[in-house]
C-alpha positions in Angstrom: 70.2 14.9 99.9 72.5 16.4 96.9 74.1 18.8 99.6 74.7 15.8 102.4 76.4 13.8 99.4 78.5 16.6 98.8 79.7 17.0 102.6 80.6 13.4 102.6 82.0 13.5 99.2 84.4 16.2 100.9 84.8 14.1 104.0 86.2 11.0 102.3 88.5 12.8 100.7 90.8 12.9 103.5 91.0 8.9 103.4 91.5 8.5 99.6 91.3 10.5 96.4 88.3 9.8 93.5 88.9 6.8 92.0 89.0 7.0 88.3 86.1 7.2 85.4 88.0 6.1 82.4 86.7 5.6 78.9 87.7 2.6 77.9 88.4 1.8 74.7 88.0 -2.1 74.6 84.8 -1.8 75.3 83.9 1.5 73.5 84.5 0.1 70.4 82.9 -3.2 70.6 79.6 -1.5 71.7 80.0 1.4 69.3 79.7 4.0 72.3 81.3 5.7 74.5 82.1 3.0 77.8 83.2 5.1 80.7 84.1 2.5 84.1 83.6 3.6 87.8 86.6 2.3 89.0 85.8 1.3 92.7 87.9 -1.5 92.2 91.2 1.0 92.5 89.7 2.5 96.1 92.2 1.3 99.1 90.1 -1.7 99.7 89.4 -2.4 96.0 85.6 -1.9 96.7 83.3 0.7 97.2 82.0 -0.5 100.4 84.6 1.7 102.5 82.5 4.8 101.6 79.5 3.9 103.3 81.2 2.6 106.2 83.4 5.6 106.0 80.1 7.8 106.1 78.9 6.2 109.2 82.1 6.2 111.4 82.3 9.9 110.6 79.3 10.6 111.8 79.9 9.0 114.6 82.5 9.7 116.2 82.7 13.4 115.1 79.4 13.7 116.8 81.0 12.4 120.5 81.2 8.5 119.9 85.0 8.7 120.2 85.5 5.5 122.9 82.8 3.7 121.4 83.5 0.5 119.9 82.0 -1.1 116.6 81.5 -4.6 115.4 80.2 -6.0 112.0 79.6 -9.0 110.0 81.1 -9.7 107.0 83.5 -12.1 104.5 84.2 -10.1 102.2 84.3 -6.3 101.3 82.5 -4.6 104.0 85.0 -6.0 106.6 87.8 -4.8 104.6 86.3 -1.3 104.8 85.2 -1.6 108.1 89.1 -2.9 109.0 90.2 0.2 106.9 88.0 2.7 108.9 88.5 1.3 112.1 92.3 2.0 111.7 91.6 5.4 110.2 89.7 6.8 112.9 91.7 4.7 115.5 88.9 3.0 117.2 88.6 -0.6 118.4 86.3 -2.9 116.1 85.3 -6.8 116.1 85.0 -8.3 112.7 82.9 -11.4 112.7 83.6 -13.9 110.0 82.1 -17.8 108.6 84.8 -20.3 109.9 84.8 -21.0 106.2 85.8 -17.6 105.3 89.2 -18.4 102.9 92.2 -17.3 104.8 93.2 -15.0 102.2 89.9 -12.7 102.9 91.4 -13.0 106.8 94.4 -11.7 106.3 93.4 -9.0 104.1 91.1 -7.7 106.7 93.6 -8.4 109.6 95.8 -6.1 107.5 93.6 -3.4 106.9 92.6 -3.1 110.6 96.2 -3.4 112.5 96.0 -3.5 116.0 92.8 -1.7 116.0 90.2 -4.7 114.5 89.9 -8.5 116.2 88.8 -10.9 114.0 86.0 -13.8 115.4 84.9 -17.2 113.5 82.2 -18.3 114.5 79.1 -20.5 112.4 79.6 -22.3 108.9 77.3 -19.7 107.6 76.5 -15.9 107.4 73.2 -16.4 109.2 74.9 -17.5 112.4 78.2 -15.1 112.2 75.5 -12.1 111.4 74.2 -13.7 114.7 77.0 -13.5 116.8 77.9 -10.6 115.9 74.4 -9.3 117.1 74.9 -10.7 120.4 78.4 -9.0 120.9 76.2 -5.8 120.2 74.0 -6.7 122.8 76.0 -8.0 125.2 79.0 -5.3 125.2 77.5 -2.1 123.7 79.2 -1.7 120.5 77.7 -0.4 117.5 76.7 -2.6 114.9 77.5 -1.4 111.3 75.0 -2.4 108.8 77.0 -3.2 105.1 73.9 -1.8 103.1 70.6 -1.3 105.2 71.0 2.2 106.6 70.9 5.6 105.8 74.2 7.6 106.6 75.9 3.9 104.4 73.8 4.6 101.6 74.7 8.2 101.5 78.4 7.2 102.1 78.2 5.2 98.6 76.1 8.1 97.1 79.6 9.7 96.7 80.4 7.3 93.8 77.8 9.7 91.5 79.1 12.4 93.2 82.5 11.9 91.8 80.7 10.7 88.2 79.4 14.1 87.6 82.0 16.1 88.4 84.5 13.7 86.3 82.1 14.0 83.4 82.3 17.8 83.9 78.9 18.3 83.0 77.9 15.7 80.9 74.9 13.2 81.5 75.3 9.6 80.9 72.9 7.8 78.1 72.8 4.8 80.5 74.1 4.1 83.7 74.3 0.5 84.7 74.8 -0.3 88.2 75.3 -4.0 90.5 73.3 -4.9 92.7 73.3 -6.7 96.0 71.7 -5.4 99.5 71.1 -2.4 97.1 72.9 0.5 99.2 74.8 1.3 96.4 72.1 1.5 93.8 69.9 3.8 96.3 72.4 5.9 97.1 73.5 6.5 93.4 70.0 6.9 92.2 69.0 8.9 94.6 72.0 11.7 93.8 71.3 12.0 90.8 67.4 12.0 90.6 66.7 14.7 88.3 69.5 15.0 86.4 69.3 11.4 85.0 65.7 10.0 83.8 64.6 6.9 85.4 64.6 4.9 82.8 68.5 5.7 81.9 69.3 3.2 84.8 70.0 -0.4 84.2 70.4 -2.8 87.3 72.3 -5.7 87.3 71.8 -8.6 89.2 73.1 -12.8 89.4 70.2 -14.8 87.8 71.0 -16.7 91.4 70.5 -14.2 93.8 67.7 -11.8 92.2 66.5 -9.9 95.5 65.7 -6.8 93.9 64.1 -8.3 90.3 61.7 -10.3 92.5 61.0 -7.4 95.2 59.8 -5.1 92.3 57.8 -8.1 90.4 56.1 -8.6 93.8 56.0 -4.5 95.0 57.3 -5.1 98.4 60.4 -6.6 99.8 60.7 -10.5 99.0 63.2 -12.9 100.8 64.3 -15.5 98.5 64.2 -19.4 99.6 67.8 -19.9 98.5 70.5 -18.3 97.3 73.7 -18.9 94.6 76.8 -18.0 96.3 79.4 -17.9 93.5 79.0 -14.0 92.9 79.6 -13.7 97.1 79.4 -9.9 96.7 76.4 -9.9 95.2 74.6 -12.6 96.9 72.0 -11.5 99.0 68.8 -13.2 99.7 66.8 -9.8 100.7 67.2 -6.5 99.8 67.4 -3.8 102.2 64.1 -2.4 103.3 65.7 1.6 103.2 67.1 0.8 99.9 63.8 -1.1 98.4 62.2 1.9 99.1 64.4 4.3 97.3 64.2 1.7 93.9 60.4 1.0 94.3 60.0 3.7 91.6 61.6 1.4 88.9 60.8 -1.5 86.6 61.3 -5.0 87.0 62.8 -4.9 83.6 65.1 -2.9 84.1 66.9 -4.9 86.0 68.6 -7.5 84.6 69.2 -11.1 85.2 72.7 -12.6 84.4 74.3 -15.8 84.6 76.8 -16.8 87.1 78.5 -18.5 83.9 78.9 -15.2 81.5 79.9 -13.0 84.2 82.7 -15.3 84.2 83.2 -14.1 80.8 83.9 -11.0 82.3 86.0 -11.9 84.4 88.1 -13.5 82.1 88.1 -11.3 78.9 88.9 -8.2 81.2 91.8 -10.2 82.8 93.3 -11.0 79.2 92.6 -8.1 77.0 92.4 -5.5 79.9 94.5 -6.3 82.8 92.0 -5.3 85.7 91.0 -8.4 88.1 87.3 -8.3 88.9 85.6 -9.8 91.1 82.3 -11.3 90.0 79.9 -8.9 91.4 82.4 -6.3 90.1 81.8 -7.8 86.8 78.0 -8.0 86.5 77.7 -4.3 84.9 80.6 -5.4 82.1 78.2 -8.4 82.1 75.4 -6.7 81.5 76.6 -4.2 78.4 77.4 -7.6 76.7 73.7 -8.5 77.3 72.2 -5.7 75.9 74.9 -5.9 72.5 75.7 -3.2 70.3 72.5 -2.6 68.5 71.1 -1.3 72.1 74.3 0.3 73.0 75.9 1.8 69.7 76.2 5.8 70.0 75.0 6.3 73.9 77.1 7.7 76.7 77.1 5.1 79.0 78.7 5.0 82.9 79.5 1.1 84.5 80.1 1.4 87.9 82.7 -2.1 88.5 82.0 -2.3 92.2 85.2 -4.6 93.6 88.2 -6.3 92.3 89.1 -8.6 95.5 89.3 -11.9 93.4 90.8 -14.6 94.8 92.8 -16.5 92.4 92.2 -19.8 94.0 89.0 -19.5 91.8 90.2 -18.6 88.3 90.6 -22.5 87.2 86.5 -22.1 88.0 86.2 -18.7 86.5 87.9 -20.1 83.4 86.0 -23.4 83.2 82.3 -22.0 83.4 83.6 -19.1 80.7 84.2 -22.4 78.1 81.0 -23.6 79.1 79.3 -20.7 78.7 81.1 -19.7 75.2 79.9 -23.3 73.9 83.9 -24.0 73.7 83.4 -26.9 76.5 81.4 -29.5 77.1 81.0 -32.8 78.8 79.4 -36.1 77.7 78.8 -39.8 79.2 79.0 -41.8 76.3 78.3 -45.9 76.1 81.1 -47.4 74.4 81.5 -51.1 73.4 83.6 -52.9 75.3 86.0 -54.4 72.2 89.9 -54.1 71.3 90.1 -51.0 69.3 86.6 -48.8 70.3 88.4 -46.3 72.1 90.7 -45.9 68.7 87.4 -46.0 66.5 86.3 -43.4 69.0 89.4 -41.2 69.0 89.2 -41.1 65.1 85.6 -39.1 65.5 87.1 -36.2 67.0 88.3 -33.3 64.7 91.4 -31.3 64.1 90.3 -29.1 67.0 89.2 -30.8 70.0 91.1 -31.3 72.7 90.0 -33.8 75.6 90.3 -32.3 78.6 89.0 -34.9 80.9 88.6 -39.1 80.6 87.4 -41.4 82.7 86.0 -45.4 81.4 85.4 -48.2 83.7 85.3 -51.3 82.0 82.8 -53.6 83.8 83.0 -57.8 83.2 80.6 -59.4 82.2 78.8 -56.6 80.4 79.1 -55.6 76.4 79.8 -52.0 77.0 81.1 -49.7 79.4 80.4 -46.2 80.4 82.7 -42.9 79.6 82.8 -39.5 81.2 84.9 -37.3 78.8 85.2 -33.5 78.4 86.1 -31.8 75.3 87.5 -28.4 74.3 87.0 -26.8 70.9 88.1 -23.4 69.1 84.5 -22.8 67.9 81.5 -23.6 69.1 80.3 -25.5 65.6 82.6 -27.9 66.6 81.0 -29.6 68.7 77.9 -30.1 66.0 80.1 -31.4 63.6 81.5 -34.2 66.6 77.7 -34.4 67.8 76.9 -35.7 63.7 80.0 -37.7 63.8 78.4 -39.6 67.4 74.9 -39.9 66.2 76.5 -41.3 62.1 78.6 -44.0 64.0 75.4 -44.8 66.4 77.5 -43.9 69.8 74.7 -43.2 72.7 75.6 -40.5 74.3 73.8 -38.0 76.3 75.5 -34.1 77.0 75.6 -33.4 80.6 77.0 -29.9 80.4 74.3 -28.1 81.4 73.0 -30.3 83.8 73.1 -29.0 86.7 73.1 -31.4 89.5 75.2 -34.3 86.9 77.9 -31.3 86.2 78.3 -30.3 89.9 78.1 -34.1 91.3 80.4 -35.5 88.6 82.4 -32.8 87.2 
C-alpha cells in the first residue's frame, strides 16, 4: 500500500504542493506539548477531499477513460474537489446538489469547475440528490465518484500521512488525532502508517450527533444510525463506509471520541480570534478533541491534528458564536413568572449583577391573570455568575425554570 501512497503522493503534486504541518504555538502551550496541525484547510479547495477525488480521476483517465464523463453527489467539499478535478483533467462532470444547498456552496463549486462541471438541484435532501445522481449514472454512462467508499479515494487521502512523515523528517507522532465522517480519510491515514505508528497512538474524532464509526465498532459490524445531526455537515454521516469499516475494525470504541456540536463551536471561535484560521466544524473536531483530553493527557507528547476543511460559511458564525456561550456556561436562557404589578420588572432588573447583560426579552402581559410569563437571555463574564443571579431568583422567590439546555424548548423558542 506504502508504495501506491507514494505514486499518488507524486501524482498530486502536479495539482498543488503539500499543504503545511505547522507547530502551533497557541495550542502547544496550553497542552504543554508539542501541537503540530495538518493543514488541509490551505489545499486549493480548503479540504482534503480533492485528494481522493484527485486519486480516482487519475486513474482513470490515464488508464484510457479520457471521453468519459463523471457525475457525483455532494453539498459541500467533495463537489468542490470533484469541480477542481474535473477542470484539471478537462473532462465533463455533473454535480448534483440539495435544492437547499446555500448558494454560496453553488457558486464555489461552479467556480471551481468552469465550463467543464453542470450543476443539478434536485430533492430537499441528500438521500434523493445521492439518488438522482445514481440515475444519471445509469441512464447516461458516466462514472459515479464515491466521496469516501472506495479504494483508489481512500488511497488518494492516504497522501495526507504521506506528507506528515516526510514533514516530520523522521519523527513519530505521540498521538495522532483524526475526524471522522464516511471514514475515507481515517482508513487511508491509518492504513499508511500501520507499523510505524502503534494502534493505540490514534484518536478518532467524531460529532456526538453523527457517531457512525463509535457505534459500528460498539456493535463490530457496520451500523446505520436512525437519524442524524446536521450542524457539523462535513462530518455528518449516518453510515460509515463498508471499505473503510473494515480498515478501522482493528480499533477501540474508545478511542474514538464523542464531541459536542456545541464545543466544537468553541473551536471554531477561539481559533478565529486568537488564531486567524476559519474552520469549518468537522475541520474543528480534532482541535475539539485535544481540548477534551486536557493537558494532564496531553502534556509532553508529540501530537499531529489533521484540521480537515476550512469552507465555513459565515452566514453561520452568529450560531457558531451563540452555542460557544452556551457551551462556556457564559449564556443562558430562562422563562421566569413575574407578577404582574407597577415596578416588578424594576424589582427584577435590580437582581442582575454588575456583569450580565440581557441579550434577549420578551413578557406578555395577560388580563385578567396575577402574573405574566418572561422569556429572557442573559450573558455573563464568568460562568459563577449565573449562580450568584440563580441565589438572587430563588432569595426573592421568582419561579423560574432554565431552558438552556433544553433541547426541543431552546430550538422551538430560541
Amino acid at each position: 500500500m506504502k508504495q501506491d501512497v507514494e505514486r499518488a503522493t507524486e501524482a498530486v503534486r502536479t495539482l498543488f504542493p503539500e499543504t503545511p504541518l505547522q507547530l502551533n504555538e497557541h495550542l502547544s502551550a496550553r497542552y504543554g506539548a508539542q501541537v503540530y496541525l495538518k493543514r488541509e484547510d490551505l489545499s486549493p479547495v480548503r479540504s482534503y477531499k480533492i485528494r481522493g477525488a484527485f486519486n480516482f480521476f487519475r486513474k482513470i483517465v490515464g488508464g484510457g477513460g479520457v471521453g468519459k464523463s463523471f457525475v457525483c453527489a455532494s453539498a459541500g467539499n467533495h463537489a468542490q474537489g470533484f469541480a477542481f478535478v474535473c477542470r484539471h483533467f478537462g473532462v465533463p462532470g455533473t454535480v448534483f446538489m440539495p435544492v437547499t444547498t446555500p448558494q454560496q456552496k453553488i457558486d464555489k463549486t461552479r467556480t471551481f469547475g468552469g465550463d467543464f462541471v453542470q450543476i443539478r438541484l434536485v430533492g430537499d435532501i441528500f438521500d434523493q440528490c445521492y439518488q438522482a445522481a445514481q440515475d444519471h449514472a445509469r441512464d447516461t454512462a458516466a462514472i459515479m465518484v464515491p466521496p469516501f467508499d472506495d479504494p483508489d479515494i481512500i488511497e488518494g487521502q492516504a497522501t495526507v500521512a504521506a506528507e506528515i512523515v516526510a514533514q516530520l523528517g523522521g519523527a513519530r507522532p505521540d498521538l495522532v488525532v483524526l475526524p471522522v465522517g464516511g471514514g475515507g480519510l481515517a482508513a487511508g491515514v491509518t492504513g499508511y502508517l500501520a507499523g510505524d505508528v502503534a494502534d493505540d497512538a490514534f484518536l478518532f474524532s467524531e460529532p456526538e450527533g453523527a457517531p457512525s464509526l463509535r457505534r459500528s465498532l460498539e456493535a463490530g459490524s457496520v451500523v446505520t444510525l436512525d437519524q442524524v445531526d446536521n450542524f457539523v455537515d462535513g462530518a455528518a454521516v449516518g453510515r460509515i463506509g463498508d471499505l473503510n469499516f473494515a480498515a478501522l475494525r482493528k480499533f477501540k470504541a474508545e478511542q474514538v471520541m464523542l464531541l459536542s456540536e456545541n464545543a466544537i463551536c468553541v473551536t471554531i471561535v477561539d481559533m478565529l480570534n486568537v488564531e486567524g484560521v476559519v474552520l469549518e466544524p468537522a475541520g474543528a473536531l480534532s482541535i475539539t478533541a485535544l481540548e477534551a483530553l486536557g493537558r494532564e493527557r496531553l502534556q509532553g507528547r508529540t501530537v499531529v491534528a489533521v484540521v480537515s476543511g476550512g469552507n465555513f460559511d459565515f452566514e453561520r458564525l452568529p450560531d457558531v458564536k451563540e452555542r460557544a456561550m452556551r457551551h462556556r456556561g457564559l449564556k443562558k436562557y430562562f422563562i421566569l413568572r413575574m407578577a404582574q404589578r407597577p415596578g416588578a420588572l424594576r424589582d427584577f432588573l435590580n437582581l442582575l449583577g454588575p456583569e450580565d447583560d440581557i441579550s434577549r426579552f420578551e413578557y406578555l402581559k395577560k388580563s385578567a391573570r396575577n402574573f405574566g410569563s418572561i422569556l429572557i437571555g442573559i450573558e455573563t463574564k464568568s460562568p459563577d455568575n449565573f449562580v450568584v443571579l440563580k441565589n438572587a431568583f430563588d432569595h426573592a422567590g421568582l419561579r423560574y425554570q432554565d431552558i438552556t439546555e433544553n433541547e426541543i424548548l431552546s430550538n422551538l423558542i430560541i
